[in-house]
N, C-alpha and C positions, 0 to 999 in steps of 0.2 A: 737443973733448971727446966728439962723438958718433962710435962705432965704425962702419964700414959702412953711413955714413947710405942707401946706397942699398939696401939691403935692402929687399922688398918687403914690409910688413906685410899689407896690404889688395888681395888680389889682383885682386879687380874692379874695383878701382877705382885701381890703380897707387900707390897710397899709400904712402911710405916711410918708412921709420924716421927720418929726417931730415926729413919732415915730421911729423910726429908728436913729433915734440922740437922743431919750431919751431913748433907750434899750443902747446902746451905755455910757452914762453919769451913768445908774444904773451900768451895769457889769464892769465898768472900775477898781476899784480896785482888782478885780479879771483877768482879763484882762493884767493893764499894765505890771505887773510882767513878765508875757512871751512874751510882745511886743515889751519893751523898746530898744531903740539902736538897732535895727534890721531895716536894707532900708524894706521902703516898696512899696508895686507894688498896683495901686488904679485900683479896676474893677467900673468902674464908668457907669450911668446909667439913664442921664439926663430925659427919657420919659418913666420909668421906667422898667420893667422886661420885657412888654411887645413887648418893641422894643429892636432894639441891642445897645447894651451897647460896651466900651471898654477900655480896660489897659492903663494906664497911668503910667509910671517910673518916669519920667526926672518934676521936678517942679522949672524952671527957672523965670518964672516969673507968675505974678499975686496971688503970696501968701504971707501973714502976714510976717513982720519982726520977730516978736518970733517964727516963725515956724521952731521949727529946721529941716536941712537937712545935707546929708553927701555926698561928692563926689565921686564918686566910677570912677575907668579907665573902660573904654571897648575898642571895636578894633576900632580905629578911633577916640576917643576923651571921653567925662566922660560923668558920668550920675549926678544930682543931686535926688536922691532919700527924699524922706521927713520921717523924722521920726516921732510917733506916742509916746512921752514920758509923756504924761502926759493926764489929761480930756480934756483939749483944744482943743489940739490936734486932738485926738480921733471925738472931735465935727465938727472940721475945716473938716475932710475928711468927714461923714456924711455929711456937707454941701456943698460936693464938687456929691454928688450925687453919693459918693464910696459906693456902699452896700457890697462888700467883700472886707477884707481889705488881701492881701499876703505880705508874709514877709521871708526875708533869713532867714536859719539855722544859720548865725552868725551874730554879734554883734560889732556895734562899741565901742574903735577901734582896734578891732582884726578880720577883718572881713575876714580874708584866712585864720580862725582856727575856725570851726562849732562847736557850742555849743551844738549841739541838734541833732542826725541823727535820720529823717525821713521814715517810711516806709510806704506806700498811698498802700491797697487794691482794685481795680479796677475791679470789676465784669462786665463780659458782657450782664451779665441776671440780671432785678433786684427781680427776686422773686427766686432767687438762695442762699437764707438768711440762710441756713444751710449749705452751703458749705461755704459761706462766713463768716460765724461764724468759721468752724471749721479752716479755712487756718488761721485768728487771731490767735487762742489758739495753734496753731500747731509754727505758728509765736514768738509768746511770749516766748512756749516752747524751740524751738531754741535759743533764745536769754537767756534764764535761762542756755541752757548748755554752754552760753559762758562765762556765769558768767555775764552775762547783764541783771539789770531790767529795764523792759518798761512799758511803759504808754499809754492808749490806747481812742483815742474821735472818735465821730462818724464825716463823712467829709461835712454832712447835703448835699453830692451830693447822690451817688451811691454805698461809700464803707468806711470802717476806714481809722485812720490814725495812727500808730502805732509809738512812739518816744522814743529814749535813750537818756538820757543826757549827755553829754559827758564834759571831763573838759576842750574843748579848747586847747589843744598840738594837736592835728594831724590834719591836714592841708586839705584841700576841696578833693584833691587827696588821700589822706590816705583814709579819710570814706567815698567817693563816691566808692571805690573800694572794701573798706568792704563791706558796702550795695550791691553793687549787690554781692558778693560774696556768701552773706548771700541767697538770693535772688535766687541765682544759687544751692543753697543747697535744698532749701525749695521749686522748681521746681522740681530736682530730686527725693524730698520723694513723690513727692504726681504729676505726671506728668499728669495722665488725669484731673486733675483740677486746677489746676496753670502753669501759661506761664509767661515767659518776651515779649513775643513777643509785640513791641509797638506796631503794626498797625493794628486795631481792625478785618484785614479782614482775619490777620493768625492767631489771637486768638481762632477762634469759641466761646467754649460755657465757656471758661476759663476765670479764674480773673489775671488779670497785678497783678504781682510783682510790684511796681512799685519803684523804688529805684532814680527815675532822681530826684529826691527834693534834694539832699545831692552834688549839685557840684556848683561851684562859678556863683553868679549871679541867681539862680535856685530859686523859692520861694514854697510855701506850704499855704493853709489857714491858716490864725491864729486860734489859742484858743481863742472861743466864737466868731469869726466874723460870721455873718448873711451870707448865701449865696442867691444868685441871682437864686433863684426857685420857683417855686409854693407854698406858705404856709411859704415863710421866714423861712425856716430852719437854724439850728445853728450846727455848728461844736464845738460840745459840749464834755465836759471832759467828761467818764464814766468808772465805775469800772471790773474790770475782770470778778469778780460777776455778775456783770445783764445782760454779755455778756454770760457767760454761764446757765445762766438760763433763755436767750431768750427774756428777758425784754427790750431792747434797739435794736433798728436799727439804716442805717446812716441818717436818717428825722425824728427822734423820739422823736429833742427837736426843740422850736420854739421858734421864736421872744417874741411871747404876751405870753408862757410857763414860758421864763428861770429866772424869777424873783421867781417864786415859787418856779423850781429846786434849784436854789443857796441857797436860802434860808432854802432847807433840806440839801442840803449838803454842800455848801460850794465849795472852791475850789479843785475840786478833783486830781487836776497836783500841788498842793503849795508842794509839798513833792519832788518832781522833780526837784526842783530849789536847792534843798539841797544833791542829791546825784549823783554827775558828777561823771563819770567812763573816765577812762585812756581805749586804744581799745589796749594797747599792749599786755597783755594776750589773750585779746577774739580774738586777732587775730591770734597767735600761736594758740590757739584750735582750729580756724576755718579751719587752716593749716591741721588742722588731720583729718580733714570730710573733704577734699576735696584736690585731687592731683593738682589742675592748679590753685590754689592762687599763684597771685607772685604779689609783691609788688610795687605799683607804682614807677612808675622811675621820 
């Protein structure tokens, strides 16, 4: 099924396209759980990491009959996104030369009601690993006094990626506005070292808040996808614990690594899939730390 497996994606590291579809094929029961029925967005990568690579949404033609897809509106006409439900799958985009696979916060077919809100840590310095450490657990914290617990993987780019599961009632607009809200909080505690500011040239030496993964259309790395960097890093699940005791960065797990990780731990987000939270309370508390919440219209 895999073309050319010897193709080299990962040039310092001798990585091939045929490893990279059987890193893929091993993780995938751990994997599909959080993939499934989610459009996905393919960073694909034909000459591999070391040339530019590019996104791909829309899968209209040139793929398998069983390949499932889902149609989504945009402004001007639809997308067909393909979905990733199963190994096959999983293999087909590998051998479409996607080394990261993105994917919405919702799921078909409730796809204007997010099942997952997203919080992406974005540092501007990458050896700022104790402040970036400490805005997560200051993160987390916050989201404890909302009566929210989160779940937290490394983004195998630059920063975490910090997630709630939610049960699907509030709509792209509800939790895009919680999230930054939250966002807007967690600026105010701690101002010389966290910004919203998107454009990295009013940031300075500050980490992105970064809240845009949480609004329609909007995608995020998956859990366990491979990103397009030096050393095939993974956007790997990890525990609260080895964040505070300094054991994990965001490159800290790897392609030819994560078969040994899984294997001590397992899936460390399976517990996630079991406890969706309603954001109507955490959103009345968020109300009381912060005077200019007002509710999407």
């Amino acid at each position: 099924m895999i073309t050319h497996p010897e193709k080299i994606l990962f040039p310092g590291e001798g990585i091939t396209k045929g490893e990279l579809a059987s890193y893929y094929e091993m993780i995938a029961p751990l994997m599909l759980p959080h993939l499934r029925r989610r459009p996905v967005t393919m960073e694909r990568y034909h000459r591999g990491i070391g040339a530019p690579g590019f996104f791909q949404k829309d899968v209209s033609k040139g793929f398998p009959e069983w390949l499932e897809r889902v149609e989504v509106p945009k402004h001007g006409g639809t997308v067909h996104h393909p979905l990733a439900n199963d190994t096959r799958s999983l293999l087909w985009l590998a051998n479409q030369n996607s080394i990261t696979i993105h994917v919405w916060p919702s799921r078909t077919p409730n796809l204007y009601n997010p099942d997952i809100c997203v919080f992406d840590l974005d540092p501007s310095q990458e050896d700022a690993f104790d402040t970036l450490r400490a805005a997560a657990l200051s993160l987390r914290d916050l989201l404890d006094e909302l009566g929210l617990p989160s779940w937290i993987k490394t983004s195998g780019s630059k920063g975490f990626h910090i997630a709630v599961p939610l049960d699907g009632k509030s709509d792209f607009g509800t939790v895009a506005r919680f999230a930054h809200v939250v966002g807007k909080v967690m600026v105010q505690r701690d101002p010389e070292n966290l910004t919203q500011e998107f454009h990295k040239v009013d940031r300075g030496s500050r980490i992105l808040v970064d809240t845009g993964r949480n609004g329609y259309s909007a995608t995020y790395a998956a859990t366990y996808t491979v990103r397009a960097k030096p050393g095939a890093p993974v956007s790997a699940p990890v525990t609260w614990e080895e964040l505070e005791r300094g054991d994990v960065g965001p490159r800290t797990f790897t392609l030819r690594g994560m078969a040994e990780r899984v294997a001590e731990v397992g899936d460390l987000w399976s517990d996630m899939l079991k406890k969706k939270r309603s954001l109507k309370r955490p959103i009345e508390r968020l109300k009381k730390l912060t005077a200019d919440y007002t509710d999407p219209s």
